[in-house]
Backbone of each chain as ProteinMPNN parsed JSONL, in Angstrom:
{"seq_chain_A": "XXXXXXXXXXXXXXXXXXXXXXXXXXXXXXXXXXXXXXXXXXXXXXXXXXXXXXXXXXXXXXXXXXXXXXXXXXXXXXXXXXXX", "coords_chain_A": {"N_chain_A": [[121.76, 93.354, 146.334], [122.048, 96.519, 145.307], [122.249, 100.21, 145.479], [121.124, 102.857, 143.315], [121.226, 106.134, 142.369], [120.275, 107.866, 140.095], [120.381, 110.778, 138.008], [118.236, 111.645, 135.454], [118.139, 114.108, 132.788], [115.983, 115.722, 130.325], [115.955, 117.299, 127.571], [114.341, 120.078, 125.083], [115.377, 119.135, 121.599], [117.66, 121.288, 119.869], [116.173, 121.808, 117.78], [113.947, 122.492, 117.956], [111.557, 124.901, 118.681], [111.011, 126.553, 122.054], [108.398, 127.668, 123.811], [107.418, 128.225, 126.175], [109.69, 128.543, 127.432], [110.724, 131.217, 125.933], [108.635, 132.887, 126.945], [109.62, 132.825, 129.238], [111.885, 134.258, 129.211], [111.902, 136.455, 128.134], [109.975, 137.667, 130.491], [111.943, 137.837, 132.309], [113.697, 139.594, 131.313], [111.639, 142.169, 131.828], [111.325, 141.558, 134.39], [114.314, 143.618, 134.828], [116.381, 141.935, 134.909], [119.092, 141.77, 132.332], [120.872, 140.983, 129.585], [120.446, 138.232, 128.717], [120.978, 135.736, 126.631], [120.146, 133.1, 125.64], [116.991, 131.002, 127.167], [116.099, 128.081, 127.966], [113.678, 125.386, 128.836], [114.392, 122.736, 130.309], [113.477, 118.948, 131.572], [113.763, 117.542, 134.603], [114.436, 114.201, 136.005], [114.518, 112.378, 138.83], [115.954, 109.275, 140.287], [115.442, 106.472, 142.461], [116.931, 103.371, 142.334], [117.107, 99.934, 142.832], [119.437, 97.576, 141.946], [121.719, 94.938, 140.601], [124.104, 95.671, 138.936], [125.624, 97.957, 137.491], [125.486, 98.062, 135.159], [123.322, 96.874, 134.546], [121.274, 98.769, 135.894], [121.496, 100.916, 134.317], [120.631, 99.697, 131.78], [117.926, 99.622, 132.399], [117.29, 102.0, 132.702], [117.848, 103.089, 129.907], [115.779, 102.312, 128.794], [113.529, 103.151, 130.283], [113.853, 105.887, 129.427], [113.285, 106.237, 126.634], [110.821, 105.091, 126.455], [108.992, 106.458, 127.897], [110.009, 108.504, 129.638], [111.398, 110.596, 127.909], [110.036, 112.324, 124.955], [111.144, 111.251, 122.204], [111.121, 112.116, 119.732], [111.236, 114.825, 119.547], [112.724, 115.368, 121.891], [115.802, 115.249, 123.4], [117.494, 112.955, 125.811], [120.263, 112.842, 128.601], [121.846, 110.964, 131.219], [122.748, 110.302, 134.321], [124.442, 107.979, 136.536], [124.792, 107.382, 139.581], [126.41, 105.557, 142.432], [124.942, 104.554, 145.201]], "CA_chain_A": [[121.251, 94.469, 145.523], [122.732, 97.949, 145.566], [121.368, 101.493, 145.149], [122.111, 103.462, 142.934], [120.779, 107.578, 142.423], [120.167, 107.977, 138.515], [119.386, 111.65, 137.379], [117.817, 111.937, 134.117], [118.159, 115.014, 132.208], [115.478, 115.898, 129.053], [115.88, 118.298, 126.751], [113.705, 119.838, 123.626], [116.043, 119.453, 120.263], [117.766, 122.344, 119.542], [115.891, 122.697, 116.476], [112.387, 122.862, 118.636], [110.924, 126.025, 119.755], [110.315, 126.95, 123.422], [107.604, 129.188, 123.837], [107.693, 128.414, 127.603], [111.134, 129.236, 127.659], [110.738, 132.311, 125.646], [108.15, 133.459, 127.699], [110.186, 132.988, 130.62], [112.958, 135.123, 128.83], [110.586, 138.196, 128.573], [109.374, 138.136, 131.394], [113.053, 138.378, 133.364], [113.756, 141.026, 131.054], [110.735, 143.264, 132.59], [112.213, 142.245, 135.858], [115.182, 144.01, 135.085], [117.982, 141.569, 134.608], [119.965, 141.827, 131.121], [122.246, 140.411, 129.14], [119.702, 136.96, 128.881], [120.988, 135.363, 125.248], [119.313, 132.139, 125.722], [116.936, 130.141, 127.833], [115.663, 126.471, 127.125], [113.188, 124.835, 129.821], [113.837, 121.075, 130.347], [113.009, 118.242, 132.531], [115.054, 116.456, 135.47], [114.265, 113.553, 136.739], [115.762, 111.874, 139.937], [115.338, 107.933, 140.246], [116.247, 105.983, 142.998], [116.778, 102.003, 141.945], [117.898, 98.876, 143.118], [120.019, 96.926, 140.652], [122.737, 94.513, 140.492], [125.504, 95.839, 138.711], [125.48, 99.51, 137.162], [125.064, 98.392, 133.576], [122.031, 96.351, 134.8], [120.609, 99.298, 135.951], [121.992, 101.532, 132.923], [119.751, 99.119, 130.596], [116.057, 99.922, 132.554], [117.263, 103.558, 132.397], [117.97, 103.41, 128.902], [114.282, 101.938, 128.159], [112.141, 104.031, 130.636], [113.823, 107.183, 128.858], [113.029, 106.066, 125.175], [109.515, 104.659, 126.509], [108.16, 106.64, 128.973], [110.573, 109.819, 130.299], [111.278, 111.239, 126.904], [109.449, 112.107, 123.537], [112.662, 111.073, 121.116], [110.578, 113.185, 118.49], [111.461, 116.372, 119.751], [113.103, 115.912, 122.909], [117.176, 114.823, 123.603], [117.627, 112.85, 126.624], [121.465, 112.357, 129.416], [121.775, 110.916, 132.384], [124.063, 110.402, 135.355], [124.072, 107.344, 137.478], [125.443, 107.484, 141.207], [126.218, 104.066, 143.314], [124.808, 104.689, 147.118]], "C_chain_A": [[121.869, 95.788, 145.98], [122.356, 99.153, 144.986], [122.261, 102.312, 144.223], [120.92, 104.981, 142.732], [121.244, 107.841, 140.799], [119.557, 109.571, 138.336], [119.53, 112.021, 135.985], [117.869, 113.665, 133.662], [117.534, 115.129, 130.613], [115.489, 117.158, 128.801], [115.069, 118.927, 125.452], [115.284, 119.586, 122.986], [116.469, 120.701, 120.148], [117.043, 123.072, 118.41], [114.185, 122.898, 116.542], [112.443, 123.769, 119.648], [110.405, 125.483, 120.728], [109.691, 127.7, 123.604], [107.388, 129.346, 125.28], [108.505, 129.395, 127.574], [110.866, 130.684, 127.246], [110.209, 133.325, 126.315], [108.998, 134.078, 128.725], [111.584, 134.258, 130.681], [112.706, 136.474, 128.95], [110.81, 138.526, 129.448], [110.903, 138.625, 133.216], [113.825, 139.494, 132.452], [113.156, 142.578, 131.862], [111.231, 143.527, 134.272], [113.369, 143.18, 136.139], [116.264, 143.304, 135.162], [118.018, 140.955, 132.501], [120.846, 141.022, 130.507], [121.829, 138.606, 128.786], [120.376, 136.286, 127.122], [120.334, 134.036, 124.986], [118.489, 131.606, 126.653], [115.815, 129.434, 127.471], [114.837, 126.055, 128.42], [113.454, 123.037, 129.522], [113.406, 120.23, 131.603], [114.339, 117.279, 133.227], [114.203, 114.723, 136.099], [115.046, 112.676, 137.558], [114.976, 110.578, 140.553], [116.464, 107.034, 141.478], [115.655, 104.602, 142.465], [117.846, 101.458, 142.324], [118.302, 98.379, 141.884], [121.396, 95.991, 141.299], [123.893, 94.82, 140.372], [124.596, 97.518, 137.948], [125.014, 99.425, 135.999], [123.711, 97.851, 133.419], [121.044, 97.984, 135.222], [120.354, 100.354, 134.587], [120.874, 100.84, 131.612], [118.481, 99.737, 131.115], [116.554, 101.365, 131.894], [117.134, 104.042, 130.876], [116.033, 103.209, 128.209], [113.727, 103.075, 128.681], [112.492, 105.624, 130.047], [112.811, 106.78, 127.551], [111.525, 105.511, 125.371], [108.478, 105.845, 126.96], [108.731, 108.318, 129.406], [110.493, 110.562, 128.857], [110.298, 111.025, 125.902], [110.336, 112.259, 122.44], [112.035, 111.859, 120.064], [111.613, 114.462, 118.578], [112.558, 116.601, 121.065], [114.667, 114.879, 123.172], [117.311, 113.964, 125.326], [119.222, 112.246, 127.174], [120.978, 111.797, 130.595], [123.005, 110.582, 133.269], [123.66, 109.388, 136.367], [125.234, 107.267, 138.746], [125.245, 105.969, 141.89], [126.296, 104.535, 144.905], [125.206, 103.491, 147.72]], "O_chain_A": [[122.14, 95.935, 147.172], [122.103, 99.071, 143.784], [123.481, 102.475, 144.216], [119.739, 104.755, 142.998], [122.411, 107.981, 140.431], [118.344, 109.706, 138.495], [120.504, 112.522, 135.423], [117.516, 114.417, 134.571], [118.252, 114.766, 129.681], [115.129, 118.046, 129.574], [115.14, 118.114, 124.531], [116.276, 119.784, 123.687], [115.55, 121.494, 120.346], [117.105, 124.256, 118.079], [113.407, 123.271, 115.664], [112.929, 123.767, 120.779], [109.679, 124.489, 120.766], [110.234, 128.804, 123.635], [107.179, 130.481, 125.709], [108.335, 130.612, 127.642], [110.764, 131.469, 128.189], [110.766, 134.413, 126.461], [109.136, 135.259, 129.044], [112.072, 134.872, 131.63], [113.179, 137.352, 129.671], [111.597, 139.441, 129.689], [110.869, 139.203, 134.302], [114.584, 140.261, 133.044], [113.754, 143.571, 132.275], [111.423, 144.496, 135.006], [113.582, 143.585, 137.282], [117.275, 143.923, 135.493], [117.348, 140.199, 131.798], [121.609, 140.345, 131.196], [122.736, 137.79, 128.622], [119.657, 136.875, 126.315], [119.921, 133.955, 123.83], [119.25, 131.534, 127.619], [114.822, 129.855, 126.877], [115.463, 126.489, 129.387], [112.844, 122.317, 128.731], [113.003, 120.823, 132.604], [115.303, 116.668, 132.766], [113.138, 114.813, 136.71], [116.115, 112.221, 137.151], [113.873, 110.596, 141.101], [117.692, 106.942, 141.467], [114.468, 104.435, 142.188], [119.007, 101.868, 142.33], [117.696, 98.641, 140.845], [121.98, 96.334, 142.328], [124.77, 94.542, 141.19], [123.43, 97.911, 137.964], [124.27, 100.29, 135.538], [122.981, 98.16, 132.478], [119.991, 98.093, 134.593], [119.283, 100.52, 134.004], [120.445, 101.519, 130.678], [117.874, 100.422, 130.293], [116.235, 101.743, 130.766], [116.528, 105.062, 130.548], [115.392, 103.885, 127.404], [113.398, 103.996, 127.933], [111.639, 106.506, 130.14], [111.615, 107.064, 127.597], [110.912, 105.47, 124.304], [107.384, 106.064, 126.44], [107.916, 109.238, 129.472], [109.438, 111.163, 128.654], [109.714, 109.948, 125.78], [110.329, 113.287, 121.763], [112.929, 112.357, 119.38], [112.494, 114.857, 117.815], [113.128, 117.672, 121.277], [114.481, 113.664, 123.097], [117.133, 114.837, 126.175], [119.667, 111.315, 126.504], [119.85, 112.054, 131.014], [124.154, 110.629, 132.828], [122.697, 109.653, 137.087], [126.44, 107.091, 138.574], [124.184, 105.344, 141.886], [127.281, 104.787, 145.599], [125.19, 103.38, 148.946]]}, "seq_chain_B": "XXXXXXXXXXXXXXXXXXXXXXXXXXXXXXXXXXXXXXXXXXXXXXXXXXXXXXXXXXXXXXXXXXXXXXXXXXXXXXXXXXXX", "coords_chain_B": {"N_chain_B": [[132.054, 142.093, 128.865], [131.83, 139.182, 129.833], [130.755, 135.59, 128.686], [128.423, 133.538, 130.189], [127.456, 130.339, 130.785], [124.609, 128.961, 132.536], [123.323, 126.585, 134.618], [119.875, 125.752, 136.349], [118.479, 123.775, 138.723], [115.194, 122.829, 139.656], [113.488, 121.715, 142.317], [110.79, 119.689, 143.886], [110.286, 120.492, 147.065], [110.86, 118.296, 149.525], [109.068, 117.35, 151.16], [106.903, 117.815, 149.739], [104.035, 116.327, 147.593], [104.746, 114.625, 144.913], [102.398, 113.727, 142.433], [102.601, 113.294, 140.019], [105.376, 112.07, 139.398], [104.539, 109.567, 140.444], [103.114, 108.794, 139.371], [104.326, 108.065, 136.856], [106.044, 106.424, 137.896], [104.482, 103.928, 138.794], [103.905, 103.645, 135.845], [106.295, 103.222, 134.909], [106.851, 100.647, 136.264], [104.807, 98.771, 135.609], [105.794, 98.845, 132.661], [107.843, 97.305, 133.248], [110.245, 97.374, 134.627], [111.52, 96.569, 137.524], [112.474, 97.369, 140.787], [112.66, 100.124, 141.306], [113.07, 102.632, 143.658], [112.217, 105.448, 144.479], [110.959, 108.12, 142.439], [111.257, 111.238, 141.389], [109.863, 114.24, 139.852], [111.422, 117.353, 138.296], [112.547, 120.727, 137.172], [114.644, 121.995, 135.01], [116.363, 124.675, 133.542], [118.289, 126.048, 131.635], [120.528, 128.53, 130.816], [121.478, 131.336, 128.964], [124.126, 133.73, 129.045], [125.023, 136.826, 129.693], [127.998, 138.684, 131.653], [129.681, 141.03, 133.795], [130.687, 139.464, 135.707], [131.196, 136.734, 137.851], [130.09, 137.097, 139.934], [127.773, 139.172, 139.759], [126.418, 137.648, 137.701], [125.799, 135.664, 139.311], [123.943, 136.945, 141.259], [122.153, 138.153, 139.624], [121.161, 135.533, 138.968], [120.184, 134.713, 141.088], [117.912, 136.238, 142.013], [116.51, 135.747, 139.822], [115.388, 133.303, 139.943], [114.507, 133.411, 142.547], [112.253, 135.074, 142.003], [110.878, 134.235, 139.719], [111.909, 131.574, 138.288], [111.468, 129.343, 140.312], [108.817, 128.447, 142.844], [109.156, 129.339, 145.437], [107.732, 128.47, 148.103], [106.862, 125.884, 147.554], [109.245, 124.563, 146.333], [112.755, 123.832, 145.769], [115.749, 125.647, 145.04], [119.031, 125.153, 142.979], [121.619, 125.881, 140.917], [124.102, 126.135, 138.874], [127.216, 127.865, 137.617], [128.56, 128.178, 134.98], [131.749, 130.039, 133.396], [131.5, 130.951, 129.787]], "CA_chain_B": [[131.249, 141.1, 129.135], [131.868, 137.886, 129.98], [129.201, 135.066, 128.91], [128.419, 132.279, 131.075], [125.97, 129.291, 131.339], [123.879, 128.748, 134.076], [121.858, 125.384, 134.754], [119.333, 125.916, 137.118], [117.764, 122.487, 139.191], [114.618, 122.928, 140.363], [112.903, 120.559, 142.262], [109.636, 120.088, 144.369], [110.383, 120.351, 148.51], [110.585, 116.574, 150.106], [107.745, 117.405, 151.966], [105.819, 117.779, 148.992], [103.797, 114.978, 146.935], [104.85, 114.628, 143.654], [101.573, 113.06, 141.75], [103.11, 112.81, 138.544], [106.492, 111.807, 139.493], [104.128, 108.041, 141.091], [102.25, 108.016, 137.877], [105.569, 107.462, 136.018], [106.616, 105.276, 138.604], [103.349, 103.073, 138.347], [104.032, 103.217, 134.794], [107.762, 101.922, 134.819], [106.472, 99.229, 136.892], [103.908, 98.075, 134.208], [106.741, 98.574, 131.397], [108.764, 95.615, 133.523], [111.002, 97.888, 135.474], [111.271, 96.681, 138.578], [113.302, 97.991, 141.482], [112.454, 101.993, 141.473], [112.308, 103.156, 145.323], [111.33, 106.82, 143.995], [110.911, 108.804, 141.425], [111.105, 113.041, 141.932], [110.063, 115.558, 138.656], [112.038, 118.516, 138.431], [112.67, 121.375, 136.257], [116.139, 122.086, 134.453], [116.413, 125.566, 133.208], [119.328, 126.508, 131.095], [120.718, 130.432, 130.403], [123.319, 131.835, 128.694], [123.746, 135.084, 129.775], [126.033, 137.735, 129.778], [127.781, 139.767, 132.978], [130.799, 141.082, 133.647], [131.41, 138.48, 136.747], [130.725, 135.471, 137.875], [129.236, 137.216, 141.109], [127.221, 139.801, 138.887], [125.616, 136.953, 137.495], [124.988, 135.333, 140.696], [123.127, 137.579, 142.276], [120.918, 138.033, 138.654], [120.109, 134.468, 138.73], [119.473, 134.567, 142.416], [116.955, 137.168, 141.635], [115.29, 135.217, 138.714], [115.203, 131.839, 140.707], [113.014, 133.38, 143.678], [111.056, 136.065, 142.042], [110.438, 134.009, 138.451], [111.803, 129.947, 138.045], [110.992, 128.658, 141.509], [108.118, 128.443, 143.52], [109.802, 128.959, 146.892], [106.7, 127.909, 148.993], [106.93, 124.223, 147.519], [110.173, 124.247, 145.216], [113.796, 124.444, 146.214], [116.7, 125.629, 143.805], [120.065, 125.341, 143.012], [122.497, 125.938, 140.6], [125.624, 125.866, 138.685], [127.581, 128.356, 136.85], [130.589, 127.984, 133.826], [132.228, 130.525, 132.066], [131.833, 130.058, 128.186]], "C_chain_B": [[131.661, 139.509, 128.821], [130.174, 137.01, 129.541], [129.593, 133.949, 129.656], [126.961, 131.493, 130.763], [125.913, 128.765, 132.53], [123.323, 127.346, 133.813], [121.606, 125.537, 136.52], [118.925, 124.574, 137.095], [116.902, 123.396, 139.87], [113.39, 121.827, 140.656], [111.853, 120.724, 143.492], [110.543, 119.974, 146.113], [110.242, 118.425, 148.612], [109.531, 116.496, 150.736], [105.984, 117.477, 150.997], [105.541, 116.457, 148.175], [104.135, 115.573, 145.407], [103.898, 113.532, 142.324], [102.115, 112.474, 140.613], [104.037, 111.509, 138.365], [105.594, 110.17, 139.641], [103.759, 107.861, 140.026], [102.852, 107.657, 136.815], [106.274, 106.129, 136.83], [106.158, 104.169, 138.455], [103.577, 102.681, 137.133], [105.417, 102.47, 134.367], [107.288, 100.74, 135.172], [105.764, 98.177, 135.35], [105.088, 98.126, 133.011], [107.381, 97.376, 131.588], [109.793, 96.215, 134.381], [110.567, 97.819, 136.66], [112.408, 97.397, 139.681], [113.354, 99.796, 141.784], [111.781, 101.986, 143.119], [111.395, 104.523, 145.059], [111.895, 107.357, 142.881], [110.01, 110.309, 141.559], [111.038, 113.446, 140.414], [110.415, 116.809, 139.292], [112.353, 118.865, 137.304], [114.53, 121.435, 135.729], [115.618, 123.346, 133.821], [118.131, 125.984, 132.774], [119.36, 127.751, 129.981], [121.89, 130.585, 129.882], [122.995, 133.057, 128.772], [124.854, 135.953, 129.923], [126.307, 139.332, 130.754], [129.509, 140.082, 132.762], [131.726, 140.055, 134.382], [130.615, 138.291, 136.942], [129.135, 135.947, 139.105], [127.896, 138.104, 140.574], [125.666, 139.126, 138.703], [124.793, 136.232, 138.123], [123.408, 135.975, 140.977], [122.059, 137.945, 140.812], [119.999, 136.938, 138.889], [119.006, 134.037, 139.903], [118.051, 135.195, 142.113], [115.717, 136.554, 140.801], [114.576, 133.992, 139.189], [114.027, 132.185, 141.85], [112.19, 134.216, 143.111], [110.131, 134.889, 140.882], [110.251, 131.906, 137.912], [111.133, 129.375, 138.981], [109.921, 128.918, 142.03], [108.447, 128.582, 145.071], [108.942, 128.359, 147.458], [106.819, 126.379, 148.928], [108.009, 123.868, 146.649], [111.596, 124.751, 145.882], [114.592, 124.352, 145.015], [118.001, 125.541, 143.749], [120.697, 125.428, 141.892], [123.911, 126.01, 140.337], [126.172, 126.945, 137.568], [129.011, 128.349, 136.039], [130.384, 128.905, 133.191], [132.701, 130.256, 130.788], [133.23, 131.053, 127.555]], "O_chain_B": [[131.742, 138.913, 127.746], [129.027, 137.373, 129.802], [130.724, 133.48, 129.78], [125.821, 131.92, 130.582], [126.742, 128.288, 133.305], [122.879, 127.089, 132.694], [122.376, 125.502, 137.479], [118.871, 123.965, 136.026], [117.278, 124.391, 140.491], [112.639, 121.269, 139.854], [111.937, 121.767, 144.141], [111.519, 119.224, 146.126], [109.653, 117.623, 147.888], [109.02, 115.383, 150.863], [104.791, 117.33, 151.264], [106.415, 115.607, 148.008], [103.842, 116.668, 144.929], [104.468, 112.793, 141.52], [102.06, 111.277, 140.331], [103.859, 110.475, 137.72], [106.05, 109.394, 138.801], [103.984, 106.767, 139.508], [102.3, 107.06, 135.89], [106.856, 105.148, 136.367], [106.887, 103.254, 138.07], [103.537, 101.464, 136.955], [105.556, 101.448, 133.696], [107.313, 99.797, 134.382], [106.161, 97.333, 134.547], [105.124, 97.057, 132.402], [107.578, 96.526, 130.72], [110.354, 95.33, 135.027], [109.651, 98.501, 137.118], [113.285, 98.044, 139.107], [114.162, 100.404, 142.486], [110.715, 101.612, 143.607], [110.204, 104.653, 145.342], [113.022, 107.151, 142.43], [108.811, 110.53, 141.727], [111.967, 113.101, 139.683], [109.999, 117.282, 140.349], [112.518, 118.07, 136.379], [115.42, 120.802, 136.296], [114.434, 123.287, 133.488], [119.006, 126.173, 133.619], [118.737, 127.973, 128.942], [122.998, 130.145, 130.19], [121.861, 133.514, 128.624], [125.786, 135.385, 130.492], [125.669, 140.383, 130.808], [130.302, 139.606, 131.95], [132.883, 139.748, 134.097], [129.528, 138.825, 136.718], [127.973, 135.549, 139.19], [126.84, 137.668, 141.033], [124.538, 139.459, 139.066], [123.6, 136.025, 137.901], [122.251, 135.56, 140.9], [120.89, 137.983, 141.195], [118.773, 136.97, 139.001], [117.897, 133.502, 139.928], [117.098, 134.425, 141.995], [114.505, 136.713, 140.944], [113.415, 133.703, 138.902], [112.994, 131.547, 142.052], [111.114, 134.239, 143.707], [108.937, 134.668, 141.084], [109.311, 131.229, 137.497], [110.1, 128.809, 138.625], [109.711, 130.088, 141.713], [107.886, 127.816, 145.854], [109.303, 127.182, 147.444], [106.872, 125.672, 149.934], [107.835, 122.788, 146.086], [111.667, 125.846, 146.441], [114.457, 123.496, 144.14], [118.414, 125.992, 144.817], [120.084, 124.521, 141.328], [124.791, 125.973, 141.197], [125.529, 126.913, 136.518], [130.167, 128.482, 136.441], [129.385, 129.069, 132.49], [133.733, 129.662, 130.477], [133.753, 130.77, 126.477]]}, "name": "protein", "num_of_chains": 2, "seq": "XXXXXXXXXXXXXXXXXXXXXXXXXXXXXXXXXXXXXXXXXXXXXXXXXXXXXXXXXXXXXXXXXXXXXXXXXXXXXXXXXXXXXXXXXXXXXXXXXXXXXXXXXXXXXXXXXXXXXXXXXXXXXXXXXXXXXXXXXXXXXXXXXXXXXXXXXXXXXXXXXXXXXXXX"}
């Protein structure tokens, strides 16, 4: 068995409001830095798993996004797998 | 003015528990995914933003990362910056 270091990356849709985000845009305005034209809040997640071969692991990953990590409604999910 | 995108990682300290992060873990398990050693939640924050330089921008995001994204006390950060 061999390790591998998977990080997930979720995103909303570009075509779904952030009102986090927006907030968060504000509010580093008031601090005083400028020049802000976008910012988006998403989610990381960082998975360590045993697996066989890479595409063996590549398949759970693909499920526990579309099950469990993401909401495919609204939200885009990448990821990046690493062999330790 | 140059624009650039930023992606900010931010993720909890190792020293800290990540409740959630087990209660997804627990739940892979039950989906049929076996093999997960851990599983870390973390934020993703992505800016587009406009400076004249790279360093400019730096030292903005630095700014926004400890006063505004991060939690320093239990959250460490890092980023990455490309000129668009």
């Amino acid at each position: 068995m061999d390790k591998f270091e998977v990080k997930v990356f979720i995103r909303l849709r570009p075509s779904v409001l952030d009102p986090a985000g927006e907030a968060i845009k504000s509010a580093s305005n008031k601090l005083g830095v400028q020049g802000i034209k976008s910012l988006r809040i998403g989610k990381m997640i960082e998975v360590k798993i045993e697996g066989n071969q890479e595409v063996d692991v590549q398949e759970k990953i693909d499920l526990l996004c579309d099950r469990l990590f993401a909401n495919t409604v609204i939200e885009d999910y990448e990821y990046t797998i690493k062999k330790l």
